[in-house]
VOGU-3710 file (C-alpha; in Angstrom, 3 decimals, decimal comma):
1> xxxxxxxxxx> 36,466/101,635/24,705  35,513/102,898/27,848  32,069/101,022/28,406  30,382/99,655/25,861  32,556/99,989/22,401  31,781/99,968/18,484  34,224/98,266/16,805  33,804/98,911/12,550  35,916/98,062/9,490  35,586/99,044/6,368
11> xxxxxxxxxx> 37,507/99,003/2,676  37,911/101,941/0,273  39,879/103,006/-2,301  41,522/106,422/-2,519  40,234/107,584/-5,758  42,201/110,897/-5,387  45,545/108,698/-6,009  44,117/106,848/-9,300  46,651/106,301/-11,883  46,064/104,247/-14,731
21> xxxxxxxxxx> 42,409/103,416/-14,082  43,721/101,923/-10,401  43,619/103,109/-6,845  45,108/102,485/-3,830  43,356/99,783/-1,275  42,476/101,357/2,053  41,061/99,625/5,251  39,271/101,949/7,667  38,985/101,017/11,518  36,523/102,637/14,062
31> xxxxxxxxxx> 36,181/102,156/17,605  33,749/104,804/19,017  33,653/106,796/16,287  37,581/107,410/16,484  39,195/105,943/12,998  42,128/105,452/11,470  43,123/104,419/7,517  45,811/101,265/7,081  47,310/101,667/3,785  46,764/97,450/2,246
41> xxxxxxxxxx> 49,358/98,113/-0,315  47,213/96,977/-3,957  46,283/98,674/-6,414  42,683/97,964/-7,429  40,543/98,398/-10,719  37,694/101,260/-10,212  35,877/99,239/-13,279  35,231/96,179/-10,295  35,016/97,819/-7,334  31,771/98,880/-5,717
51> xxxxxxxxxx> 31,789/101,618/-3,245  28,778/100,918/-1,711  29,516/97,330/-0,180  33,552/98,119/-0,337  34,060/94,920/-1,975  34,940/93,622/-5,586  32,151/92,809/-8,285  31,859/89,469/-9,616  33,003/86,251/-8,175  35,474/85,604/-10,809
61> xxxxxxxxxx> 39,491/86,054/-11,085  40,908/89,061/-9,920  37,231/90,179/-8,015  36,790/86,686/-6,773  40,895/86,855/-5,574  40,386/90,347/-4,202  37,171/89,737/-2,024  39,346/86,577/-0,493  41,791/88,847/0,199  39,666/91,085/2,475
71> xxxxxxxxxx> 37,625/88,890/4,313  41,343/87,515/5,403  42,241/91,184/6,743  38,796/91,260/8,144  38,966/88,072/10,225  42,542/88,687/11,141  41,608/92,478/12,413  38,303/90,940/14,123  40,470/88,403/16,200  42,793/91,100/17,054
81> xxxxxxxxxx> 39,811/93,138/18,216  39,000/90,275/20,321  42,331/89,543/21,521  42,679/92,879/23,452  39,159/92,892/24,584  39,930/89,390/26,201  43,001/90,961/28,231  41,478/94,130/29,227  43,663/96,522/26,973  43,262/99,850/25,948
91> xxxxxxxxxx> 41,927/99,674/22,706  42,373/102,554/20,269  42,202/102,099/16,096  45,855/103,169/16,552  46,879/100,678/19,019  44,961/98,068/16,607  47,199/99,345/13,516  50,064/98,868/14,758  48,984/95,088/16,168  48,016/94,744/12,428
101> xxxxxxxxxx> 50,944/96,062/10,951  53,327/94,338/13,812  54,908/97,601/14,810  55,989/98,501/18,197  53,334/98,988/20,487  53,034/102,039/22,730  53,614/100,760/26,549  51,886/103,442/28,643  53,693/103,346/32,156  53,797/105,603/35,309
111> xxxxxxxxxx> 57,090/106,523/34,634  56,005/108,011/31,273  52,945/109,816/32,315  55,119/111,666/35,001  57,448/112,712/32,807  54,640/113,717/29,625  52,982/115,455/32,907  56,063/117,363/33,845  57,141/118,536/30,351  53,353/119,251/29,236
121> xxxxxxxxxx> 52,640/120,884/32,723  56,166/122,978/33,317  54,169/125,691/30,994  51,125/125,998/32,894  52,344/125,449/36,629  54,267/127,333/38,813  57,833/126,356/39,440  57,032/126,097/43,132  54,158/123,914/42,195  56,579/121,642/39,894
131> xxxxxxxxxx> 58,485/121,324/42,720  55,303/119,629/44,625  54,535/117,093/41,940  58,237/115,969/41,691  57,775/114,970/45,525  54,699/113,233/45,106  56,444/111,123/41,988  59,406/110,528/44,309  56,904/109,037/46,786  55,352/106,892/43,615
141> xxxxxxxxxx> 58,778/105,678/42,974  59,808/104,731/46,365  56,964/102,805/46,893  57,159/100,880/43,660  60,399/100,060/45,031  59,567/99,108/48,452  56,505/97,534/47,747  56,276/96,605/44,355  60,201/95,654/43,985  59,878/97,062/40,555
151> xxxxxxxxxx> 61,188/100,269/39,064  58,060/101,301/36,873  54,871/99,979/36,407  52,061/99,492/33,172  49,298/102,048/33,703  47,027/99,022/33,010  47,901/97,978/36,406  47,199/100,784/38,190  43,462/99,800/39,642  41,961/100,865/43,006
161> xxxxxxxxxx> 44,214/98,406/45,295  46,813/100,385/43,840  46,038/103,809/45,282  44,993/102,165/48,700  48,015/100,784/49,218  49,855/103,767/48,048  47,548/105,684/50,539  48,309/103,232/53,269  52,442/103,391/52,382  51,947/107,294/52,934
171> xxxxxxxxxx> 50,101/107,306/56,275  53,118/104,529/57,572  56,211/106,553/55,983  58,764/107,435/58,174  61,073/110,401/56,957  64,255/110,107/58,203  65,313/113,217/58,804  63,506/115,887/61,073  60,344/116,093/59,294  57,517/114,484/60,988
181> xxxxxxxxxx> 55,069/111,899/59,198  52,554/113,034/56,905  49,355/113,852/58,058  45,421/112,837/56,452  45,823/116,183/54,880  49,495/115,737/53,699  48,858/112,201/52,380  45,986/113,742/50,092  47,658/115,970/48,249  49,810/113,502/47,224
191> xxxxxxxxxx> 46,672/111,428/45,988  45,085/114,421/44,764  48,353/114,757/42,230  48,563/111,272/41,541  44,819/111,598/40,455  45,028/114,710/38,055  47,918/112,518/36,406  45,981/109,233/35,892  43,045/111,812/34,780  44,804/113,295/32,319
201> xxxxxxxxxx> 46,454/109,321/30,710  42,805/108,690/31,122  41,876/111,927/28,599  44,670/110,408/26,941  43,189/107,518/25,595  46,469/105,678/27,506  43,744/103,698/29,726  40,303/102,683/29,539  39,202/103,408/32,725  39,710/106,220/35,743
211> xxxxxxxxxx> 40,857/103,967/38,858  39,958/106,997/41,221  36,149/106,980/40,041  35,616/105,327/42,930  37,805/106,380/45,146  37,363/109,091/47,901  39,484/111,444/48,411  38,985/112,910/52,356  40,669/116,174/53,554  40,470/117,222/57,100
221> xxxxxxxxxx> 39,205/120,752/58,392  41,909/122,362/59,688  41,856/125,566/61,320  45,283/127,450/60,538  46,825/128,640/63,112  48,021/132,517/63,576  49,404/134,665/66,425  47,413/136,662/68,039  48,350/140,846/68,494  49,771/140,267/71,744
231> xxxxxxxxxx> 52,089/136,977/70,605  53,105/139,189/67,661  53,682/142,356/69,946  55,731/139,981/71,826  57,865/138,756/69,124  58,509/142,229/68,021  59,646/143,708/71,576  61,769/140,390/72,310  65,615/141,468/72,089  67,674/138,562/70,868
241> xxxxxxxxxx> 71,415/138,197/71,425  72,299/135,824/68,631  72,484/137,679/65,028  71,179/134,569/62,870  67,796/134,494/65,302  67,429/138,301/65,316  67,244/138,614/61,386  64,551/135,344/61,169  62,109/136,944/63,955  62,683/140,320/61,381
251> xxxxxxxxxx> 62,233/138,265/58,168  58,806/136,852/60,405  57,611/140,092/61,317  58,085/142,163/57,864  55,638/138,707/56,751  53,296/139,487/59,530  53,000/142,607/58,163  52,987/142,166/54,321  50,998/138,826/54,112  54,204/137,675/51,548
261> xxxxxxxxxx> 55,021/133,894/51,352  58,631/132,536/52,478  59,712/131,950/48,540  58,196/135,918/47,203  60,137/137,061/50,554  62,702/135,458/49,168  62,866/136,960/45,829  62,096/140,518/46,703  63,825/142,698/44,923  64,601/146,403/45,205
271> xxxxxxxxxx> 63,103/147,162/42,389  59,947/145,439/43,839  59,750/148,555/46,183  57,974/151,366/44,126  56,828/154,740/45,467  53,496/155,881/44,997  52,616/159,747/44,189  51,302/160,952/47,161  54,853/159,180/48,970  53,244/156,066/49,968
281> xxxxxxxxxx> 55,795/153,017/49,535  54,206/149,786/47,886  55,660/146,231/47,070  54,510/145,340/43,364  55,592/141,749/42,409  53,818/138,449/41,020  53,372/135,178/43,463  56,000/132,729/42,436  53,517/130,027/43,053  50,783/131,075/40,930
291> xxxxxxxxxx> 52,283/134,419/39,245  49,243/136,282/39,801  50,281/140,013/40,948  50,708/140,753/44,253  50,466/145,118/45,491  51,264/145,338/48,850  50,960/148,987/50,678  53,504/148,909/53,268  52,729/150,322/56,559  55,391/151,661/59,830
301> xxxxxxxxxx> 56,238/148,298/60,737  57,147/146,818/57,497  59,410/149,951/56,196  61,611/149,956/59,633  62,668/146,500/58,642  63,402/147,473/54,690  65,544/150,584/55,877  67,388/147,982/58,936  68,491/145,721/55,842  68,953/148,392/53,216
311> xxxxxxxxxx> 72,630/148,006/53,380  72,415/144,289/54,273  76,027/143,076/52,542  74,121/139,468/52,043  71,368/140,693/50,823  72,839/143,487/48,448  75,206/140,615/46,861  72,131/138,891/46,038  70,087/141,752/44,608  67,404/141,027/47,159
321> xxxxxxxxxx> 65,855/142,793/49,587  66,420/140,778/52,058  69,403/137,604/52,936  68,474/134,570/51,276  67,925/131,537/54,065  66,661/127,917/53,178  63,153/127,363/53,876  64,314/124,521/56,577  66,583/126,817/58,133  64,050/129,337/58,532
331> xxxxxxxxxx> 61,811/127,171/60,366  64,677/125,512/62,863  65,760/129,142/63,835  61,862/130,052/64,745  61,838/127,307/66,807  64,361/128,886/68,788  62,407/132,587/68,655  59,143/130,867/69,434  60,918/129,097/72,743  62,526/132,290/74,003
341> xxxxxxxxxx> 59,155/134,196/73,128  57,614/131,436/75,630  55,082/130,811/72,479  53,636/127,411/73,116  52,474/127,230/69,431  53,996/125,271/66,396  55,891/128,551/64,645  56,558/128,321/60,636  56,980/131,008/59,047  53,921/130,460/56,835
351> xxxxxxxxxx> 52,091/131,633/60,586  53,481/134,594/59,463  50,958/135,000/55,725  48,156/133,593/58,520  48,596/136,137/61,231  48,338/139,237/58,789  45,368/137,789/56,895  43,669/137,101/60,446  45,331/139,669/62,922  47,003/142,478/61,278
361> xxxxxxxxxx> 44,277/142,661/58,509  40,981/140,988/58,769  41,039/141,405/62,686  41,627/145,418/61,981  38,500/146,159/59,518  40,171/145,387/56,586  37,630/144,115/54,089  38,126/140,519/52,548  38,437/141,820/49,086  41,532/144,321/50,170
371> xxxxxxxxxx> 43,049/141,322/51,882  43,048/138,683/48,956  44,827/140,927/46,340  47,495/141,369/48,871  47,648/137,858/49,405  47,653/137,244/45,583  44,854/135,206/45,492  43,360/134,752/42,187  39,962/133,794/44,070  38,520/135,189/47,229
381> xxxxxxxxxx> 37,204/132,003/48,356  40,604/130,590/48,863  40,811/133,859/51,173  37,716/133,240/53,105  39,755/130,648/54,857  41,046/133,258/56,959  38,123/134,878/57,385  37,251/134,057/61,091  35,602/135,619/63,733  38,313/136,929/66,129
391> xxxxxxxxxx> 36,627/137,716/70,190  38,696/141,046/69,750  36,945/141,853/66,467  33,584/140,484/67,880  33,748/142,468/70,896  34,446/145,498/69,109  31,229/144,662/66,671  28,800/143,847/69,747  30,090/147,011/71,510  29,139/149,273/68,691
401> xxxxxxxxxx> 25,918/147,534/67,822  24,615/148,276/71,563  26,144/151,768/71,100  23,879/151,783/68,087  20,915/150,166/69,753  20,854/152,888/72,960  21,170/155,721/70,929  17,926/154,269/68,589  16,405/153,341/72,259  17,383/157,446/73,683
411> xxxxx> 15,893/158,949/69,987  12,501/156,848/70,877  12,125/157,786/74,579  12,945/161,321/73,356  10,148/161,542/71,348
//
C-alpha cells in the first residue's frame, strides 16, 4: 500500500452461522496484512466444501456452479485491484469493498482532514493553539482559491509541488491590514501544521504516501529580543499623560516582572493571587496555551501594580485582575510607550515574558530550573532559549572568579 503491497483473497464459510447443514459464503481481502470479510450472500453445503483450498469439491452441478461462481468474484476483485493500482489510489481492503459492493466511496479531501484534525485535536490542544491551526487552514483555503480556483482539493493531489507553491504563496502574501509579511520563520509554522495534518491522513490510511518525506522544513535562528535593566528602568520611571498608554506600559511592566504571557495576563484572576504562610504573595494559575501550571512568587515591583488596579472598575466588572485589551491593541499602544521611551527596538508585549526570563531573572542568578516553572514550561530546553550570556552577568562572573583566583594566589605566597 505504501511501497511494495500484498494483495490476497480468499473464500470461507462461516461455520458458526450453519443452519440446516449450510453456511454462509464469505470472501476475505488482504492488502498488507490488513483484511476485511464481504458477505457473498449463498448459502453453501459443508458436505462439498473444502476448507483447505476454499473452493467446492467435485466438478459437477452445484460444486462445478459454485467454483464458477468464485473465480468470477476473483477476477472481478483482481481487476479492481489493478484498477486503483493503475491510478495511484489509496488502496485499503475497505476502499476495495465498497468498489466491489458499488457503495459510495470515501473522498479524502483537505477540507475534511482539517476539520477530523480540529474535532480530534480540540481535546488535546490548547485553545490558543486551535486558534493557530485555524489560521494556517485559512491560509490553505485562500490559496486554493487564489491559486488553485477551487474550493477544496483530493488529498491524492496533494504531492511536493503542492507545498512549494503553498510555501512560495506564503513568502509573497501581502496582509492587508497593518501586519507585516510573514517571515522564513512565520511561513514554517504554517508548513510545520500543514505537515502534522497530512501526517496524521497519512497514519490514516487516507493516502499512500507522506508528500513532506522529502521536503525540508528550514527555521531561522533568531535571537529574541529583550530590554535590557536600564530600557526597563526607563519604561518604569517614564510618566505618561495619556491614561490608555499609562495602564499598557503597567500591564508591560507587571509582565517584565512575572514572566506571564499577554492571554494568562489576560485571564488573571483574583483568586489567582494566593498568600503563602510566611506572607509571601504568589500567582498560581495554568498556561492557557499548554495548561501546564504556572507559580509565580511576586516580588515589590509586581505587587505595586496589583494594589494600583485593585479597584480597577474595568477590571473588577470582568473578574480579572487586570482590564481586558485586545492583543492588537496592546501592541499599537507600546508603540507609542516605546517612541516616547526613545526605545529604538521593535516593542510587543511578548518582550515583556523575554526580558524577565533574560534580565529580571536569568541576568540576576536565578537558576534555569527556577525560571522555566515560572514560565510554565513543561521542558527546560524550550527555556534554554533564554539562557544567554548577558556582559552584565559576565562581568559580574569574571570579577568574582579573579576575586577567587587572588585570594588562591595571596593563600600560596602566604605559605
Amino acid at each position: 500500500m505504501r511501497s511494495s503491497q500484498s494483495f490476497g483473497i480468499y473464500f470461507t464459510l462461516r461455520t458458526d452461522k450453519t443452519k440446516d447443514g449450510q453456511a454462509p459464503l464469505y470472501l476475505a481481502v488482504t492488502v498488507n496484512k490488513t483484511k476485511c470479510f464481504i458477505a457473498l450472500k449463498q448459502m453453501v453445503d459443508l458436505d462439498i466444501w473444502d476448507g483447505g483450498s476454499g473452493r467446492a469439491r467435485g466438478s459437477r452441478g452445484r460444486a462445478k456452479e459454485l467454483n464458477a461462481y468464485l473465480e468470477e468474484v476473483r477476477i472481478a476483485l483482481a481487476g479492481i485491484y489493478k484498477d486503483m493500482q493503475v491510478k495511484g489510489q489509496l488502496i485499503t481492503p475497505q476502499l476495495i469493498k465498497n468498489k466491489f459492493l458499488g457503495e459510495e466511496e470515501h473522498t479524502y479531501t483537505l477540507n475534511k482532514l482539517m476539520a477530523y484534525h480540529n474535532e480530534t485535536a480540540s481535546t488535546s490542544l490548547g485553545p490558543a493553539t486551535m486558534r493557530h491551526y485555524q489560521v494556517s487552514q485559512r491560509y490553505l483555503a485562500r490559496f486554493l482559491k487564489e491559486k488553485h480556483h477551487v474550493g477544496d482539493i483530493g488529498l491524492n493531489e496533494i504531492d511536493f509541488q503542492f507545498i512549494q507553491d503553498f510555501d512560495n504563496y506564503l513568502r509573497h502574501f501581502k496582509p492587508v491590514d497593518h501586519q507585516k509579511p510573514l517571515s522564513n520563520n512565520g511561513v514554517m509554522v504554517h508548513l510545520i501544521r500543514l505537515k502534522k495534518m497530512i501526517h496524521m491522513a497519512y497514519n490514516l490510511e487516507w493516502i499512500p504516501k507522506d508528500p513532506f518525506s522529502n521536503y525540508k522544513l528550514r527555521m531561522k535562528r533568531v535571537n529574541k529580543e529583550f530590554l535590557t535593566e536600564a530600557e526597563l528602568s526607563r519604561i518604569e520611571q517614564k510618566e505618561f499623560e495619556i491614561a490608555s498608554v499609562d495602564m499598557i506600559r503597567d500591564l508591560f511592566v507587571f509582565c517584565c516582572y512575572t514572566g506571564l504571557s499577554y492571554i494568562d495576563l489576560m485571564q488573571l484572576r483574583p483568586e489567582h493571587i494566593s498568600k503563602a504562610e510566611d506572607g509571601t504573595m504568589w500567582i498560581r494559575t495554568r498556561r492557557e496555551k499548554t495548561e501546564f501550571p504556572v507559580v509565580v512568587p511576586l516580588v515589590n515591583e509586581a505587587l505595586v501594580l496589583l494594589k494600583k488596579y485593585k479597584k480597577n472598575p474595568r477590571a473588577n466588572y470582568n473578574g480579572t485582575v487586570f482590564p481586558v485589551i485586545s492583543n492588537q491593541k496592546v501592541n499599537l499602544y507600546l508603540k507609542e510607550v516605546s517612541k516616547l521611551c526613545g526605545i529604538k527596538k521593535n516593542l510587543t508585549f511578548h518582550m515583556a515574558r523575554h526580558t524577565f526570563a533574560t534580565t529580571v531573572a536569568l541576568s540576576n542568578g536565578v537558576p534555569i530550573e527556577t525560571v522555566s516553572k515560572i514560565l510554565g514550561h513543561s521542558k527546560i530546553a524550550t527555556t534554554q532559549i533564554y539562557a544567554r550570556v548577558l556582559e552584565k552577568k559576565m562581568k559580574e562572573d569574571m570579577k568574582l572568579l579573579q576575586q577567587r583566583l587572588t585570594a588562591n594566589k595571596t593563600l600560596r605566597e602566604a605559605k
